[in-house]
C-alpha positions in Angstrom: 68.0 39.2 125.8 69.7 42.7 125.0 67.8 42.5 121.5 64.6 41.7 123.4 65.0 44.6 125.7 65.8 47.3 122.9 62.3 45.8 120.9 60.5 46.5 124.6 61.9 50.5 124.9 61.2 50.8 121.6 58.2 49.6 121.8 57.4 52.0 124.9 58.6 55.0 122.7 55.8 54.1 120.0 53.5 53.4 122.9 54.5 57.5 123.9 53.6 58.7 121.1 50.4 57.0 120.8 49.6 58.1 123.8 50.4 61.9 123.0 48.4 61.9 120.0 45.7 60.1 122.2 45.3 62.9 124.4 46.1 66.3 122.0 43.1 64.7 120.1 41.1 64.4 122.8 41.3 67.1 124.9 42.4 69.8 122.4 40.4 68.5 118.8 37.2 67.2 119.9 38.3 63.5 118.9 39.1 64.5 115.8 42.1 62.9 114.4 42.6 64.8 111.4 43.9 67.9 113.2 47.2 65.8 113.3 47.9 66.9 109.7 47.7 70.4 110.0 45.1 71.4 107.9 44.9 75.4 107.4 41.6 76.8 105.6 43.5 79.3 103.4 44.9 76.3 101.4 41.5 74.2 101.3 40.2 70.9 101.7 40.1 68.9 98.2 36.3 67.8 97.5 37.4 64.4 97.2 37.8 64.2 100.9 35.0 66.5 102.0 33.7 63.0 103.7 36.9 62.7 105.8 35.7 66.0 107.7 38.9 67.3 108.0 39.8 69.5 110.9 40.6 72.8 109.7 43.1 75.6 111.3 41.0 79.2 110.9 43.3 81.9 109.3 46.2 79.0 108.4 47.9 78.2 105.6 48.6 74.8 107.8 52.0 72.7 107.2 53.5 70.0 105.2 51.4 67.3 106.8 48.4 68.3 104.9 50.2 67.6 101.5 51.5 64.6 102.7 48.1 63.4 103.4 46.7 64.3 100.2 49.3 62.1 98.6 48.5 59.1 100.3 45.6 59.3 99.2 46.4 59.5 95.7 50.1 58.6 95.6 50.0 58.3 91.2 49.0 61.5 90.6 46.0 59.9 88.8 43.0 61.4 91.0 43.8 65.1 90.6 44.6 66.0 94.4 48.2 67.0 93.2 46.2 69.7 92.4 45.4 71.0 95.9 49.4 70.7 96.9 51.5 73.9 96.9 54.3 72.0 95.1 53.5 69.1 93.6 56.7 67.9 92.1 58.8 68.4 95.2 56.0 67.3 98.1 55.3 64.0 95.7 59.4 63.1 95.9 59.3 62.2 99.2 56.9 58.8 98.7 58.3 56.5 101.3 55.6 57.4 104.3 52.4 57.9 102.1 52.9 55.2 99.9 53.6 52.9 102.4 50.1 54.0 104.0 48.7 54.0 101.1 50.5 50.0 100.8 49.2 49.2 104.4 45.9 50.6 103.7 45.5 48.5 100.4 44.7 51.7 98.7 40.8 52.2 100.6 40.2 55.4 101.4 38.4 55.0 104.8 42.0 53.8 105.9 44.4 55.8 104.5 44.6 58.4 108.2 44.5 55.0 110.1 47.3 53.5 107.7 49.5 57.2 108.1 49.1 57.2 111.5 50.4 53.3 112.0 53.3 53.8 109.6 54.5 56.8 111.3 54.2 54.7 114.5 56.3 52.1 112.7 59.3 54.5 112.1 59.1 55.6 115.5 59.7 52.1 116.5 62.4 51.5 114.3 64.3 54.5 114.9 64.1 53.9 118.9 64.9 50.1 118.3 68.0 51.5 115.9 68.7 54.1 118.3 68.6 50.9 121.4 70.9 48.6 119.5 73.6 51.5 118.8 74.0 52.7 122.9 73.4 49.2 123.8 76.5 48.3 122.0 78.0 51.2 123.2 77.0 51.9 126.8 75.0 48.8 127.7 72.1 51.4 127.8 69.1 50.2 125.4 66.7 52.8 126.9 68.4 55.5 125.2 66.0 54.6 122.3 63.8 56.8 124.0 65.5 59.5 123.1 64.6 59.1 119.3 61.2 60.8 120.1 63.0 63.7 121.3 64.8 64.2 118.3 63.8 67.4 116.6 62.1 66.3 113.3 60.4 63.3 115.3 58.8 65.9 117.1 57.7 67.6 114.4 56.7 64.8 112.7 54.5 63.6 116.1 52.9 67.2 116.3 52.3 67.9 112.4 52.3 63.8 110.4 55.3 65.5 108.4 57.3 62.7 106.6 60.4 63.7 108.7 60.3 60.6 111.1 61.3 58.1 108.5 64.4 59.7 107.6 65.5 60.2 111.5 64.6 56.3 111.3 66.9 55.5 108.8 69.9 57.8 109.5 69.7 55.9 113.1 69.6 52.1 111.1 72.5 53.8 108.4 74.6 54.2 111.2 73.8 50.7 113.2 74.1 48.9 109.7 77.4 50.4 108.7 79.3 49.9 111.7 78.3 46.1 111.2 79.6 45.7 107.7 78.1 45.6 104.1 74.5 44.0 104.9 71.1 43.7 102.8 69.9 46.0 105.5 72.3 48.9 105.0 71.5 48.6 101.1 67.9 48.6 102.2 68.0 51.2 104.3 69.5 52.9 101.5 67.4 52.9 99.3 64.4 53.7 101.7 66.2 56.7 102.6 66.5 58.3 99.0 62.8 58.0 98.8 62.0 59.2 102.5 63.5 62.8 101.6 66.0 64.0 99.0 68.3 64.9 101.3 68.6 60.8 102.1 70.3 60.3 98.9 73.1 62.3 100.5 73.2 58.7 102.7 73.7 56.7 100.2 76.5 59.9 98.6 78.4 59.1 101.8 78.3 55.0 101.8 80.0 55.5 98.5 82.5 58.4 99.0 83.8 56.5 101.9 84.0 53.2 100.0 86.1 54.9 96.9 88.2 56.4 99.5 89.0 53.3 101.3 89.9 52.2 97.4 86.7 49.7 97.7 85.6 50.2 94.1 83.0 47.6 93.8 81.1 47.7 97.1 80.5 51.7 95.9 79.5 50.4 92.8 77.1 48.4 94.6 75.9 50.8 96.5 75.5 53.5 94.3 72.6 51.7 93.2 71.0 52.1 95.8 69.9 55.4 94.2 68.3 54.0 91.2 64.7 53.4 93.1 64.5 57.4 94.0 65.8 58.4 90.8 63.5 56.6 89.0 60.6 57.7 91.0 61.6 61.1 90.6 61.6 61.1 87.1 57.7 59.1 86.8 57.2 62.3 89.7 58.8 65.1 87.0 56.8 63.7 84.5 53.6 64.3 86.1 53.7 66.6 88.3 53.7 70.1 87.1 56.8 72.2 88.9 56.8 74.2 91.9 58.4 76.4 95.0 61.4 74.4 96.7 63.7 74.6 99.0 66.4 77.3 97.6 69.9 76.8 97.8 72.8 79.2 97.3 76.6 79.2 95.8 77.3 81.6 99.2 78.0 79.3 101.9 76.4 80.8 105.5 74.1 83.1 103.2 71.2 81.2 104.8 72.4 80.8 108.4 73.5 84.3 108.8 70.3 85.4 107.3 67.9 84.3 109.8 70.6 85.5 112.9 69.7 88.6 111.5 66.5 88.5 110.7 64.6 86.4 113.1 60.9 85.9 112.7 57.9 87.9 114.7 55.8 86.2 117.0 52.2 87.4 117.8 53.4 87.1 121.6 54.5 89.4 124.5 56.2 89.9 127.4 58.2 86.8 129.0 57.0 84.1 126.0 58.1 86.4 123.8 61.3 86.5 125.2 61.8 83.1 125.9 60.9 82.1 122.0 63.4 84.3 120.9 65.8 83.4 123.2 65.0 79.8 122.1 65.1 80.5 118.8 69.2 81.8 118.5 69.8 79.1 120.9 68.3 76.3 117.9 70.2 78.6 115.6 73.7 78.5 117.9 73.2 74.6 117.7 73.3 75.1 114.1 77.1 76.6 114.2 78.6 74.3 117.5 77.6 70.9 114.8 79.3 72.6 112.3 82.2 73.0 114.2 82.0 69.7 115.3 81.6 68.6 111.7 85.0 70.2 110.8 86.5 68.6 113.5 85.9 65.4 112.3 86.6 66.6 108.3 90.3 66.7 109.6 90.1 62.5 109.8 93.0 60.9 107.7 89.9 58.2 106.1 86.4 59.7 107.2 83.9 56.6 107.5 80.5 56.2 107.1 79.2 58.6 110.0 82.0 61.4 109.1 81.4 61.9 105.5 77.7 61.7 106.0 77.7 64.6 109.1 80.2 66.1 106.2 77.5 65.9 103.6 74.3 67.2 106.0 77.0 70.1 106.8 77.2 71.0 103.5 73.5 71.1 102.9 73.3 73.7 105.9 75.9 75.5 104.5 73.9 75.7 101.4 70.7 76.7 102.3 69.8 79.8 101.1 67.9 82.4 102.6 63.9 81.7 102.9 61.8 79.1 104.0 64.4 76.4 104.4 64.9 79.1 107.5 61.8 80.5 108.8 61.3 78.2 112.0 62.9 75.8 113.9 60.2 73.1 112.8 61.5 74.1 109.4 65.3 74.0 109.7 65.3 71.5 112.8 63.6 69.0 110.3 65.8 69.2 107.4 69.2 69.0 109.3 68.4 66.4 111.9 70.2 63.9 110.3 73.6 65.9 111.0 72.2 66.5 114.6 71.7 62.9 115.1 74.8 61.4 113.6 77.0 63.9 115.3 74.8 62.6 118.5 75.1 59.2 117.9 79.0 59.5 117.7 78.9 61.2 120.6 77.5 58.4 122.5 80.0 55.5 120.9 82.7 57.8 121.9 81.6 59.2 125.4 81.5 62.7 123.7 78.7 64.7 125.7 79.9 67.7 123.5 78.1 65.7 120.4 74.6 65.8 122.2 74.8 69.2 122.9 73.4 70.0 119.0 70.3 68.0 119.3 69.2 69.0 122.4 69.7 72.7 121.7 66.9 72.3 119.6 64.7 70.6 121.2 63.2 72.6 123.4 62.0 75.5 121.4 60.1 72.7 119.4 58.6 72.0 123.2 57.7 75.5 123.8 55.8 75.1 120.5 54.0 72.0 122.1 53.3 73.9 125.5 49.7 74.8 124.4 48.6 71.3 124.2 50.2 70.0 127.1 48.4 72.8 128.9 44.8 71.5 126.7 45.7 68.1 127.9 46.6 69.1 131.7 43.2 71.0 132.1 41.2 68.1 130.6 42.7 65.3 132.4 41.8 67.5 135.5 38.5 68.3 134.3 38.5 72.0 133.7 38.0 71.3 130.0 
């Protein structure tokens, strides 16, 4: 019964988003579902998928989605659209989401965006079933897997079909897995998770550092292979690819962090939005410094587990971001460290913390405010006025 009941608010979460997209398509692209991907016209459309009529953002350079897209259309580099990707070699690392459209779509074209959208549905699920199971054990509260859509690269990911969703997904079964005990779905996950993102090899980093600590030499031995998958996909990837921009990091921990306190971006925006995005914006970049103060609370733990050396490795990578586009947005930043924002959540709820959640949902709502337009879109539609 309690599993049943975290499958059915799971299940509503999916339902959710379908329903979002639904309606932003709708009301605010003329039906046409390609918009998800944010395509902008200063990058192009490859000619290969002129038949797709692919929505187009006027004076955009779009966002990751795009690229993402691209590759699930051609996910072995062997029909030339690598060539149409800003970075080739560091977009094509992160295979898990197109390939499995790609997979689900048995590799026809005409599918592919139907296939994308479905798998992106699919991690949804899983992270809110995940996400049930973990409060449910904790706080007899399943419905708490709403939540996961809340979480700041699942928004994203819903908004822009970035690849962000599946590694949310699998930090939330990481977590539900390890506190269970070694499992064939914690190696799974795993592996998944190194080739979601790079940063999910800093999972399977964790699983192992806190096995050799706890003097468990062969289940990190075990689990260290759990590596070999991404590694050797990133190799066929460096092989074929040609290289590119990515994300920079620096020897100068905070470089980064204090860099865009300083420096926050310009919005073409005025009065009150103006000041509310900005406001918004330091308070996604305060949530930054409270989860790494609540990360160095938990470093002072005699035998860190699991959770603590992961938040401990995700610290690290915010720590080491250097200044640029790692930085320039919250869609940006809130992506690549939600897996420290949901860890420290999800410890928060095992241990009653509310402190933990405060992260996460610091950074949530200037991701909203980015979302605003289309809610307004889909108001004025729904009441006719469109």
């Amino acid at each position: 019964m309690r599993r049943r009941a975290c499958l059915w608010w799971a299940a509503v979460c999916a339902a959710l988003v379908l329903a979002w997209w639904f309606l932003t398509v709708r009301f605010n692209y003329g039906g046409n579902w390609t918009a998800l991907y944010c395509t902008g016209d200063r990058m192009g459309v490859p000619p290969a998928l002129a038949s797709e009529r692919v929505y187009v953002f006027a004076g955009s350079h779009g966002f990751d989605g795009q690229f993402y897209h691209y590759i699930a259309h051609d996910p072995l580099l062997r029909q030339g659209l690598w060539k149409h990707i800003d970075a080739p070699r560091y977009r094509y690392r992160r295979i898990l989401l197109p390939g499995l459209a790609y997979l689900a779509a048995t590799g026809q074209a005409r599918w592919i965006d139907a296939a994308y959208l479905l798998v992106t549905l699919g991690f949804v699920f899983l992270g809110a079933y995940w996400l049930g199971r973990h409060t449910d054990r904790h706080l007899g509260q399943p419905a708490w897997g709403l939540a996961f859509a809340l979480a700041p690269a699942v928004l994203v990911s819903i908004d822009r079909l970035t690849v962000d969703t599946a590694l949310a997904a699998l930090c939330v079964g990481y977590l539900y897995y390890a506190r269970a005990g070694p499992s064939w779905e914690r190696y799974t996950v795993l592996v998944a998770a190194g080739l979601s993102r790079e940063t999910g090899l800093l999972l399977v980093a964790a699983c192992c550092g806190a096995a050799l600590l706890r003097r468990e030499w062969v289940r990190a031995a075990v689990f260290s292979t759990a590596a070999l998958p991404a590694l050797a996909w990133y190799l066929y990837v460096e092989a074929q690819a040609p290289a590119g921009a990515s994300v920079s990091l620096s020897w100068i921990p905070f470089s980064g962090l204090l860099d865009r306190l300083l420096h926050p971006p310009s919005y073409p925006l005025a009065g009150p939005v103006l000041w509310l995005a900005h406001g918004l914006d330091y308070l996604a970049v305060a949530a930054v410094w409270l989860a790494l103060a609540l990360v160095a609370r938990l470093a002072f733990r005699q035998k860190p587990g699991p959770l603590e050396m992961s938040a401990l490795l995700f610290a690290l990578l915010a720590l080491g971001l250097g200044p640029g586009d790692a930085w320039e947005s919250v869609f940006s930043f809130g992506r690549t460290l939600t897996p420290l924002l949901l860890l420290l959540a999800l410890e928060g709820l095992a241990l009653g913390s509310w402190l933990a959640l405060l992260p996460a949902a610091m950074v949530g709502p200037r991701i909203l405010l980015q979302l605003a337009p289309q809610a307004l879109g889909i108001l004025r539609g729904l009441a006719g006025l469109a």
